[in-house]
C-alpha angles and dihedrals in degrees: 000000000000124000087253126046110012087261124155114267101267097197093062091043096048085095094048103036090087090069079072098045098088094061092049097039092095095060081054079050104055089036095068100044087058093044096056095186107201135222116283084024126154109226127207108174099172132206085018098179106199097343110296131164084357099075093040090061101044097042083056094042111043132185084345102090130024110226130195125198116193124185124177087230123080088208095065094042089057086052101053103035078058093063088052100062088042087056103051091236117160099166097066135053127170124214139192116261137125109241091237088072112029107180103216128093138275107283099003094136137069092196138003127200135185124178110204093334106109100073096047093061112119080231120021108189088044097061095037079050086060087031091068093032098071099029102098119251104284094019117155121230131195118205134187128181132153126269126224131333089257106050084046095070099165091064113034085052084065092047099051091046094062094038104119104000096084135021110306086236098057090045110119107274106247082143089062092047108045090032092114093052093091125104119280092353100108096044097054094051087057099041088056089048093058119247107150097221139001151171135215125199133179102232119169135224122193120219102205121192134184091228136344086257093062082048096049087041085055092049089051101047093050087056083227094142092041091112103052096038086052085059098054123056112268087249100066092049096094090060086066097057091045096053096046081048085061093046089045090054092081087066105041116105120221087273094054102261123142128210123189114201116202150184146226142154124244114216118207127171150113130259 
């Protein structure tokens, strides 16, 4: 667990997060085609994680632009420098370095990119402040956070499960991740950093499983839910995944297949 948050230790999950990248993939995705980075371009794609959407764009994109990831843990950074060298990639590197103090200088970057990351900082205005610091002036961004607790199943399935059943501070933090999804909230943070205009806009992504069992699989292998399962005996485990398996009936399909819809915001604008 971090210090802040009640997140997963990101450091100890970096090896497994990827296990998760190919049900967000479509958000890097969508991200990049509204980003549109040109040629000769300049690249910050913050709070990288293990490389996404970072390696997709310079893998497209070649010598013709020179891209930076950053991630506040060292763990996800080792991950994700490894994939460069394994890709032959000589136009990207990723460094260590929490969002809230970004060591490069004023207008460096042409554009700068974070993919839910935002609302994971330990300070959020803090890092969109540097965000915008060092984005040129008329620089374009590209956000994405999570909505709201209920558009985000997955998730809040975990969190009402637990509910209850172990200490309120140790529950899954759907308040942390979905904590930029309120009125108004999101635009006056980016207003006070800086950014001269934006725009923010509700887009959809679908997690689609063969059965519950591959998804629960899937919750169990990227250790996600470790924190929550080492607070409660061994013995009452198996009513949690019973009880997520009655939330996830309402999106099974009559074979069995289950299909998540969720949703984010896309955040567009110019510093």
């Amino acid at each position: 667990m971090t210090t802040q948050n009640n997140q997963p230790d990101w450091n100890k999950m970096a090896e497994k997060f990827d296990l998760w990248v190919p049900f967000i993939g479509p958000v890097g995705e969508k991200m990049l085609s509204v980003a549109n980075v040109q040629a000769g371009s300049k690249v910050l794609d913050v709070a990288s994680g293990t490389g996404e959407p970072a390696l997709t764009l310079a893998s497209k994109m070649q010598s013709t632009v020179d891209i930076i990831g950053t991630d506040a843990m060292e763990g996800m950074v080792k991950v994700a420098q490894n994939k460069v060298g394994k890709l032959g990639l000589k136009n990207i590197t990723f460094v260590t370095m929490p969002a809230e103090e970004l060591e490069f200088k004023d207008n460096t970057f042409d554009y700068v990119i974070c993919r839910f990351g935002v609302m994971l900082f330990q300070d959020s205005q803090q890092g969109l402040n540097e965000m915008c610091r060092v984005l040129k002036p008329g620089g374009r961004f590209v956000f994405a956070v999570w909505n709201t607790a209920e558009t985000m199943p997955v998730m809040n399935w975990n969190y009402l499960a637990f509910k209850g059943k172990i200490e309120e501070s140790m529950l899954p933090a759907i308040e942390k991740l979905t904590s930029l999804s309120g009125a108004g909230v999101l635009d006056a943070m980016l207003d006070k950093a800086g950014f001269s205009e934006h725009e923010i806009g509700i887009e959809n992504i679908e997690y689609q499983f063969e059965s519950f069992q591959q998804y629960w699989d899937l919750m169990e292998a990227s250790d996600l839910l470790k924190i929550q399962f080492d607070c409660m005996p061994e013995a009452q485990r198996p009513s949690i995944k019973n009880e997520v398996a009655q939330f996830a009936k309402n999106f099974e399909d009559d074979g069995g297949q289950l299909s998540v819809p969720h949703q984010y915001l896309l955040v567009v604008g110019r510093k």
